[in-house]
Backbone atoms as SQL, in Angstrom:
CREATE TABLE atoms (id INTEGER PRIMARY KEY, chain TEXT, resi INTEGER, resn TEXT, atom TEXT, x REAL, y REAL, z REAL);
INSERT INTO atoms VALUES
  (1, 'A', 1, 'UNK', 'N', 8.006, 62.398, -0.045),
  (2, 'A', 1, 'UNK', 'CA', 6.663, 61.904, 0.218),
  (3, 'A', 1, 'UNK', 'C', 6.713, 60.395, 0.394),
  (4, 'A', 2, 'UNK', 'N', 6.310, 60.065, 1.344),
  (5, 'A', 2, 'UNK', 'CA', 5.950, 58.096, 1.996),
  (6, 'A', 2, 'UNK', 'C', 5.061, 57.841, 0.638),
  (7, 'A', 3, 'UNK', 'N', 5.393, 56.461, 1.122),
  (8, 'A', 3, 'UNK', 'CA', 4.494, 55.624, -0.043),
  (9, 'A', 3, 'UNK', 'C', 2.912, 55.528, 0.398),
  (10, 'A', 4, 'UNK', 'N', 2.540, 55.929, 2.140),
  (11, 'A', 4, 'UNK', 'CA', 1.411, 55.859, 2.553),
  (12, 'A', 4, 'UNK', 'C', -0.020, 56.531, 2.035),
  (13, 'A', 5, 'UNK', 'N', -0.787, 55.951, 1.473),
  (14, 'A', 5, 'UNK', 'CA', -1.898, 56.582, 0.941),
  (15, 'A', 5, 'UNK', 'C', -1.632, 56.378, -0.604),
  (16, 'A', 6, 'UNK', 'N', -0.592, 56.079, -1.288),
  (17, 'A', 6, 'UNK', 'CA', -0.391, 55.788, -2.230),
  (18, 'A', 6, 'UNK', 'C', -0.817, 55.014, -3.031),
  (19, 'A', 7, 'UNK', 'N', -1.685, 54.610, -4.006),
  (20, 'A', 7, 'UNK', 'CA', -2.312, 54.112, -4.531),
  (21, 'A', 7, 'UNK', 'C', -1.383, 53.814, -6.537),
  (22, 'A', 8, 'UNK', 'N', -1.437, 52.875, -6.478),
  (23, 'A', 8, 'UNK', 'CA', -1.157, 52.191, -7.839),
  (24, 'A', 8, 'UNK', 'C', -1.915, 52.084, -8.744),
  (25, 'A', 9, 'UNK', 'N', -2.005, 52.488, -9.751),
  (26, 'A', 9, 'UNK', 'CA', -3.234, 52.663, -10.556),
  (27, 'A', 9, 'UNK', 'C', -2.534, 51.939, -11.690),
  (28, 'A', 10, 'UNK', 'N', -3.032, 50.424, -12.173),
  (29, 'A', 10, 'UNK', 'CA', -2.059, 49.673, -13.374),
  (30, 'A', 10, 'UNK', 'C', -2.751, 49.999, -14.684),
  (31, 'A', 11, 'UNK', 'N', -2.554, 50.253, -15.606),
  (32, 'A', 11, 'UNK', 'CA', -3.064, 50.569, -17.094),
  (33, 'A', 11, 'UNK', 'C', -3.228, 48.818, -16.703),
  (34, 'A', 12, 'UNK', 'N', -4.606, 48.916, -17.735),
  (35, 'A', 12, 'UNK', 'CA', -5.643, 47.717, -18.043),
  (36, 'A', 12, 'UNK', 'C', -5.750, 46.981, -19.256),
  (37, 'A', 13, 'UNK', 'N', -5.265, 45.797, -19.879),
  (38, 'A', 13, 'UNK', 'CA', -5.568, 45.438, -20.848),
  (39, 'A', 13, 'UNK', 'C', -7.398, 44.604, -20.971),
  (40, 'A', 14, 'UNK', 'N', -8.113, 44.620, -21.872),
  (41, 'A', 14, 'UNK', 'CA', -9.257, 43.956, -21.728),
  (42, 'A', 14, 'UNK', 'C', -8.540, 42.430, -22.047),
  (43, 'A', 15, 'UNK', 'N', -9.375, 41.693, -21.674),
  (44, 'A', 15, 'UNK', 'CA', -9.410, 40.683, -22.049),
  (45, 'A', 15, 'UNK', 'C', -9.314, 39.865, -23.450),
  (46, 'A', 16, 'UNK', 'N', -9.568, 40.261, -24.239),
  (47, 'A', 16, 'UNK', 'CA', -10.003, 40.068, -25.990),
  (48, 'A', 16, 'UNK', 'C', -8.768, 40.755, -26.208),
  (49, 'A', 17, 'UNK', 'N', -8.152, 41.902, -25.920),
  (50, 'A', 17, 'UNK', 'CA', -7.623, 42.562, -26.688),
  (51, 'A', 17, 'UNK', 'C', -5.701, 41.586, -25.954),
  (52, 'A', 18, 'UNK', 'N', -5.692, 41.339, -24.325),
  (53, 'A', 18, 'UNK', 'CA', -4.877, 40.403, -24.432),
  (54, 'A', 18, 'UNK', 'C', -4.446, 39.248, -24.826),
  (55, 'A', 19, 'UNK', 'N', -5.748, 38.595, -25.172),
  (56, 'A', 19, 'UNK', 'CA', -5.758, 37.273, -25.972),
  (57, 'A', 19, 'UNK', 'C', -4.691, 37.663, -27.978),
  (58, 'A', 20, 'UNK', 'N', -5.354, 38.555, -28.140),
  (59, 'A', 20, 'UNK', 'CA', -4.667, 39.396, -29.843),
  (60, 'A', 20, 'UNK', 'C', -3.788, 39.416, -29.739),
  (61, 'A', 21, 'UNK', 'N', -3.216, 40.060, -28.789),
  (62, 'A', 21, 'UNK', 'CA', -2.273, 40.775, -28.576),
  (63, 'A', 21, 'UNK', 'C', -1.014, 39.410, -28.578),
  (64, 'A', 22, 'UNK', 'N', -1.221, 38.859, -27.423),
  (65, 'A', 22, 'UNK', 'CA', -0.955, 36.970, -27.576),
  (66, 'A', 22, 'UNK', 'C', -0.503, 36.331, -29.086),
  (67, 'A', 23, 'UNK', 'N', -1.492, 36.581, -29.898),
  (68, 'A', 23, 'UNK', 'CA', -1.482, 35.978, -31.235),
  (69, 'A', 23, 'UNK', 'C', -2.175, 34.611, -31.086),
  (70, 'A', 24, 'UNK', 'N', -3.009, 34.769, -30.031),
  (71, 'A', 24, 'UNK', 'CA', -3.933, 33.455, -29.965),
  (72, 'A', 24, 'UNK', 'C', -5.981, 33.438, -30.618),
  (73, 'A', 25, 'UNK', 'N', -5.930, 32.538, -31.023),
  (74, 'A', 25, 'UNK', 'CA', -7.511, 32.959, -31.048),
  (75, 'A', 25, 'UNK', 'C', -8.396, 32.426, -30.302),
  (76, 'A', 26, 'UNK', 'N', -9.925, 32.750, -30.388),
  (77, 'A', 26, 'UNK', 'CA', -10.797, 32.260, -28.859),
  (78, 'A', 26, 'UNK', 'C', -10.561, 30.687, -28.840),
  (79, 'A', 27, 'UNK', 'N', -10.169, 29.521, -29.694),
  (80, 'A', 27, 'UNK', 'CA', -10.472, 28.170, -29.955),
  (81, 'A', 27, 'UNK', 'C', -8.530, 28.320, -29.543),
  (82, 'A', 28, 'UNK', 'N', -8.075, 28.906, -29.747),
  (83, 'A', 28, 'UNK', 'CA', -6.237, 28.153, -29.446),
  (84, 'A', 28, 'UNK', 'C', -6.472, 28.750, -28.022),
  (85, 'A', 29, 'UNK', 'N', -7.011, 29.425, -27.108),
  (86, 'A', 29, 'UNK', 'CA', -6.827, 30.241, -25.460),
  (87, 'A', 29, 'UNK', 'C', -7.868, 29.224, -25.262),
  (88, 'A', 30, 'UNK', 'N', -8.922, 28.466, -25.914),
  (89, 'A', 30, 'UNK', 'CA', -9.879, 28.158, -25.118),
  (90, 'A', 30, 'UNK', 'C', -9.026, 26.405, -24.709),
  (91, 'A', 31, 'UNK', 'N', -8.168, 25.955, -25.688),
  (92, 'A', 31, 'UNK', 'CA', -7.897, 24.807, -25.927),
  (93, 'A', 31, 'UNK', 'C', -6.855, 24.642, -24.452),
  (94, 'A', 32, 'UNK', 'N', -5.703, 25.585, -24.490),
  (95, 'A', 32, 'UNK', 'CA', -4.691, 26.388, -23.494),
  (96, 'A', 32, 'UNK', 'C', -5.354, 25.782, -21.921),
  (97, 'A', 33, 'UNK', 'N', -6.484, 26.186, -21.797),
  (98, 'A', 33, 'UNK', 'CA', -7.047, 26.273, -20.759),
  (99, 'A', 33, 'UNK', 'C', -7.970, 25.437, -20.271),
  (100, 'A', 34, 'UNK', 'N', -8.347, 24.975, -21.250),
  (101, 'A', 34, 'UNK', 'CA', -9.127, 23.575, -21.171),
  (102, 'A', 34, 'UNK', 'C', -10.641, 24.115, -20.908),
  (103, 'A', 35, 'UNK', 'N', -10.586, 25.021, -21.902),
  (104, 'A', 35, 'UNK', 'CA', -12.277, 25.022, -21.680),
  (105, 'A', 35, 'UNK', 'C', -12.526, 25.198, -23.370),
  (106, 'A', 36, 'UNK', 'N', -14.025, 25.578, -23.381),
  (107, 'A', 36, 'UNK', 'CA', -14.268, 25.672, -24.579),
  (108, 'A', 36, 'UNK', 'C', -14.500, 27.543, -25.441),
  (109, 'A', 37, 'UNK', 'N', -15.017, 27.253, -26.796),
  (110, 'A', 37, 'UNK', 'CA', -14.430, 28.719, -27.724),
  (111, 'A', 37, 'UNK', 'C', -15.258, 29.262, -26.927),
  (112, 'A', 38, 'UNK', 'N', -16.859, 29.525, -26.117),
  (113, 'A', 38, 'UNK', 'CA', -17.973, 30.009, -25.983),
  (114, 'A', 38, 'UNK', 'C', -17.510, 30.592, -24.601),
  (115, 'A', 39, 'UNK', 'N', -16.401, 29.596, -23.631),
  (116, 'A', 39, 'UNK', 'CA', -16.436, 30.220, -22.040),
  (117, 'A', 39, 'UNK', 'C', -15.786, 31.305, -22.758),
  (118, 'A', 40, 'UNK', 'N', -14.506, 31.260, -23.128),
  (119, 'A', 40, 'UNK', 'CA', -13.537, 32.278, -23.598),
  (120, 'A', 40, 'UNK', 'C', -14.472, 33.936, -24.403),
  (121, 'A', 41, 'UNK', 'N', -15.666, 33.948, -25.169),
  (122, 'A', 41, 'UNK', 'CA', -16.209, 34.370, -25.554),
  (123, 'A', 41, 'UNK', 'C', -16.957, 34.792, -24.318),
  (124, 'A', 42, 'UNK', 'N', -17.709, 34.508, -23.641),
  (125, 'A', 42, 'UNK', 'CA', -18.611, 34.918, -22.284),
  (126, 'A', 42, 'UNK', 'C', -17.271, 35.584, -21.651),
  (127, 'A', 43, 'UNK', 'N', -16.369, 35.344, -21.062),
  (128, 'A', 43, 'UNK', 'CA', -15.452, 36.083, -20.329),
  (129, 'A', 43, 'UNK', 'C', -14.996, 37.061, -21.046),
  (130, 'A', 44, 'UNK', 'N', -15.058, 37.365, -21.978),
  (131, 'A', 44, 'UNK', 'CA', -14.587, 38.540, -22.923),
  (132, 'A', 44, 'UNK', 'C', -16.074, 39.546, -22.831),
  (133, 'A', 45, 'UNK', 'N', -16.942, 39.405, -23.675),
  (134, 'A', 45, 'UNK', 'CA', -18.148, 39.882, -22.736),
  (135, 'A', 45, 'UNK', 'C', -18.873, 40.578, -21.639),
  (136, 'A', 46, 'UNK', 'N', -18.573, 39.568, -20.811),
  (137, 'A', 46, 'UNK', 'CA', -18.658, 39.862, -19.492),
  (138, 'A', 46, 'UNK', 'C', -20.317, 39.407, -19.245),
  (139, 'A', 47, 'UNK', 'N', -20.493, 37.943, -20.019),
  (140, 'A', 47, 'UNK', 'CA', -21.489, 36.760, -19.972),
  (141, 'A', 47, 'UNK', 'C', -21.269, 36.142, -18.799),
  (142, 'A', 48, 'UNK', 'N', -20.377, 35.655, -18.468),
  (143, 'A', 48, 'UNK', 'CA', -20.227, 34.939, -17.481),
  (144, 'A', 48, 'UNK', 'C', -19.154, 35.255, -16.820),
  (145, 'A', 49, 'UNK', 'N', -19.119, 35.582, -15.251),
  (146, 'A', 49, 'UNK', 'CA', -17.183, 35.666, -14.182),
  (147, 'A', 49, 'UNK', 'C', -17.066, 34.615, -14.608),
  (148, 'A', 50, 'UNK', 'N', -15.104, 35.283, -14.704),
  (149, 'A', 50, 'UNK', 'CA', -14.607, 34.527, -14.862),
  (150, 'A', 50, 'UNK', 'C', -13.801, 33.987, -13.528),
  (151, 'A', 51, 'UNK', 'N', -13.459, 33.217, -13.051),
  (152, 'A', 51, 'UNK', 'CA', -13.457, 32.481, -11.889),
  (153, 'A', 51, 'UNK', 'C', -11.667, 33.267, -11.716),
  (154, 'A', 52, 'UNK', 'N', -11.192, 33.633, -10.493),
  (155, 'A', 52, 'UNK', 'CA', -9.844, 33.794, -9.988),
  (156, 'A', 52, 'UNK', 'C', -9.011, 32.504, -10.828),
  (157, 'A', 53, 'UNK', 'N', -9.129, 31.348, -10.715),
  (158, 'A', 53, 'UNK', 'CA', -7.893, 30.380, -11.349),
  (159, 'A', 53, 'UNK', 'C', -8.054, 30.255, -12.721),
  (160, 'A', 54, 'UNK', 'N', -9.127, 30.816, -13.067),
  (161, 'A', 54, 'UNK', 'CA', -9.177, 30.768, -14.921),
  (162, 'A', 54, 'UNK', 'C', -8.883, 32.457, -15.447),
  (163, 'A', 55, 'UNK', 'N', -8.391, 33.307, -14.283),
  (164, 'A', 55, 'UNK', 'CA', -7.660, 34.703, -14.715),
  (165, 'A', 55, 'UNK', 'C', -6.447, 34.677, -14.575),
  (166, 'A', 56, 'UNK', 'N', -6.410, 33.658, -13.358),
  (167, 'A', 56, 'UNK', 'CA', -5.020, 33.128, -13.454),
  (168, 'A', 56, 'UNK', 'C', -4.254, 32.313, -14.741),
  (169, 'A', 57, 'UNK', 'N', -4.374, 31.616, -15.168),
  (170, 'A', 57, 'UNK', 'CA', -4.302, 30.565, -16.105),
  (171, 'A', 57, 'UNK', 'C', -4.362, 31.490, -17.184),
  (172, 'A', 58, 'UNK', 'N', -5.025, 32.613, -18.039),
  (173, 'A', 58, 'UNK', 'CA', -5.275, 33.326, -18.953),
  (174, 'A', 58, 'UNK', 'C', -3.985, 33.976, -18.713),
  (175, 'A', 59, 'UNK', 'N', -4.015, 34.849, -17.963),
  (176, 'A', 59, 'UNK', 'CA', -2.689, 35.444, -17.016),
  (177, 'A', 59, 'UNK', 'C', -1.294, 34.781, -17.735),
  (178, 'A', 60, 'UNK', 'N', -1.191, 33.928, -17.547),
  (179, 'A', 60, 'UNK', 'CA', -0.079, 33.276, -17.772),
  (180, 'A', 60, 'UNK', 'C', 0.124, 32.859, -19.692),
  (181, 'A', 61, 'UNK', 'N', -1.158, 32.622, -20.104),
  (182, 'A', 61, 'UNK', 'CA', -0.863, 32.504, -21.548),
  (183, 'A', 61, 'UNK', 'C', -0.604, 33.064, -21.917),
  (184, 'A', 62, 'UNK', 'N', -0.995, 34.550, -22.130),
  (185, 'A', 62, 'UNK', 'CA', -1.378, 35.723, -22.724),
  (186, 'A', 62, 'UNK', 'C', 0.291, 36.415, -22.245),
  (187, 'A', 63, 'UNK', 'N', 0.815, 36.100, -21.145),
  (188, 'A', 63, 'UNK', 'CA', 2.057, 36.632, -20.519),
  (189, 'A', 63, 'UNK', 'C', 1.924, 37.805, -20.099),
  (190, 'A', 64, 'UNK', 'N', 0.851, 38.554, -19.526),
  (191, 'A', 64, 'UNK', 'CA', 0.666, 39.657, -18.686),
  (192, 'A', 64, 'UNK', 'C', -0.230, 39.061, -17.651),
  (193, 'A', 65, 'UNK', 'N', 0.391, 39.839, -16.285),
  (194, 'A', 65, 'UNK', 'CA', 0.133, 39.609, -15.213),
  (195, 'A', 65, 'UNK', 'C', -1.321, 40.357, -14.734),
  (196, 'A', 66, 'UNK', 'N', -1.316, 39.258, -13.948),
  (197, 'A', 66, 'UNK', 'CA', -3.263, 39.179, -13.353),
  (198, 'A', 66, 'UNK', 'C', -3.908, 40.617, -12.969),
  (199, 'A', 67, 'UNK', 'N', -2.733, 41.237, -12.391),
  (200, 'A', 67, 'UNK', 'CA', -3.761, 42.767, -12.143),
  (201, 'A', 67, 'UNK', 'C', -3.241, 43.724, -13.262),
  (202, 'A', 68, 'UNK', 'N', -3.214, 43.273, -14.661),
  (203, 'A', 68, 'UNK', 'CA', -2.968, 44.324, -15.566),
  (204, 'A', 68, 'UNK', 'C', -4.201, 43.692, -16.378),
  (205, 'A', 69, 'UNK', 'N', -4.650, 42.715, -16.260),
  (206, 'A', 69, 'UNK', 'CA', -5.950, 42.148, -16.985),
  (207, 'A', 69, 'UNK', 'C', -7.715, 42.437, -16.444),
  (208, 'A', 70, 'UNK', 'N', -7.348, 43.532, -17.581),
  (209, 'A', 70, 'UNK', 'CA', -9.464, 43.861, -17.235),
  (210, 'A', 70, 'UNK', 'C', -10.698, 43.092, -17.264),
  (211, 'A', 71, 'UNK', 'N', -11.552, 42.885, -16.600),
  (212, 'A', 71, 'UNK', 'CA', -12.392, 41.735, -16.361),
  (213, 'A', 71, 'UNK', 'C', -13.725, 42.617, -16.809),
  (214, 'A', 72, 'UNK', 'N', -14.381, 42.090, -17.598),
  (215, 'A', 72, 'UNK', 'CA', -15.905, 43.478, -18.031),
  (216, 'A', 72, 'UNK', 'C', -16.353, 42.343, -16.442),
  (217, 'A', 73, 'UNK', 'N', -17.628, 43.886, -16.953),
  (218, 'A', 73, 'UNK', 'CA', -18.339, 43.767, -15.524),
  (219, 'A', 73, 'UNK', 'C', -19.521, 42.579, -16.117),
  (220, 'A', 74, 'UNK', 'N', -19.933, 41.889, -14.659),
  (221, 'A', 74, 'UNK', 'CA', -20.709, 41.011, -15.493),
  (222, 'A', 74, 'UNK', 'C', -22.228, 41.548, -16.175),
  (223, 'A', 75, 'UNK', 'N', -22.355, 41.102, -17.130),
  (224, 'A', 75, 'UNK', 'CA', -23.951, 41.578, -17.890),
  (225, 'A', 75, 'UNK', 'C', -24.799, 40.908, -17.537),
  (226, 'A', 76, 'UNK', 'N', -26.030, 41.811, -17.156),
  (227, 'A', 76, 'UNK', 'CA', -27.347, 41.242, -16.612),
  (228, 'A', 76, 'UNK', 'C', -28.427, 41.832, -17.338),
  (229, 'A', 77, 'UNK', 'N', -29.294, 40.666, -18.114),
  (230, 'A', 77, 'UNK', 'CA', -30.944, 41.106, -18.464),
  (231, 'A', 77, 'UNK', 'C', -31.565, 41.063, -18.015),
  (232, 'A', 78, 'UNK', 'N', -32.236, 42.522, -17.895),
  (233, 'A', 78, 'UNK', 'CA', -33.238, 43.135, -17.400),
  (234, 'A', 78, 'UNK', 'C', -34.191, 43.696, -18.634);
């Protein structure tokens, strides 16, 4: 069987749970990255997107790669 139509399906870490996993906490990932404890908290959430170069940058602390990292969907009040 071709690889055509083939689809990759990567097991997902959340976000929060790659940061743990790390051995970092929201104030040592937020420091890492140069933002503060609250963005790191909203991106865990799913308060605020988190921007492509700050999944990138997480990506790299945490040492798992960008499409194994789950992004919540963003939350909206209604």
């Amino acid at each position: 069987m071709g690889k055509e139509g083939w689809i990759m399906d990567f097991p997902k870490i959340k976000l929060k749970a790659a940061r743990v996993n790390a051995g970092l906490t929201q104030i040592e990932a937020a420091r890492a990255v140069h933002r503060n404890k609250q963005t790191i908290i909203n991106w865990e959430t799913g308060t605020t997107e988190i921007r492509f170069s700050d999944l990138c940058a997480l990506s790299e602390l945490y040492g798992i790669p960008v499409e194994y990292l789950e992004v919540p969907p963003r939350r909206t009040n209604k």
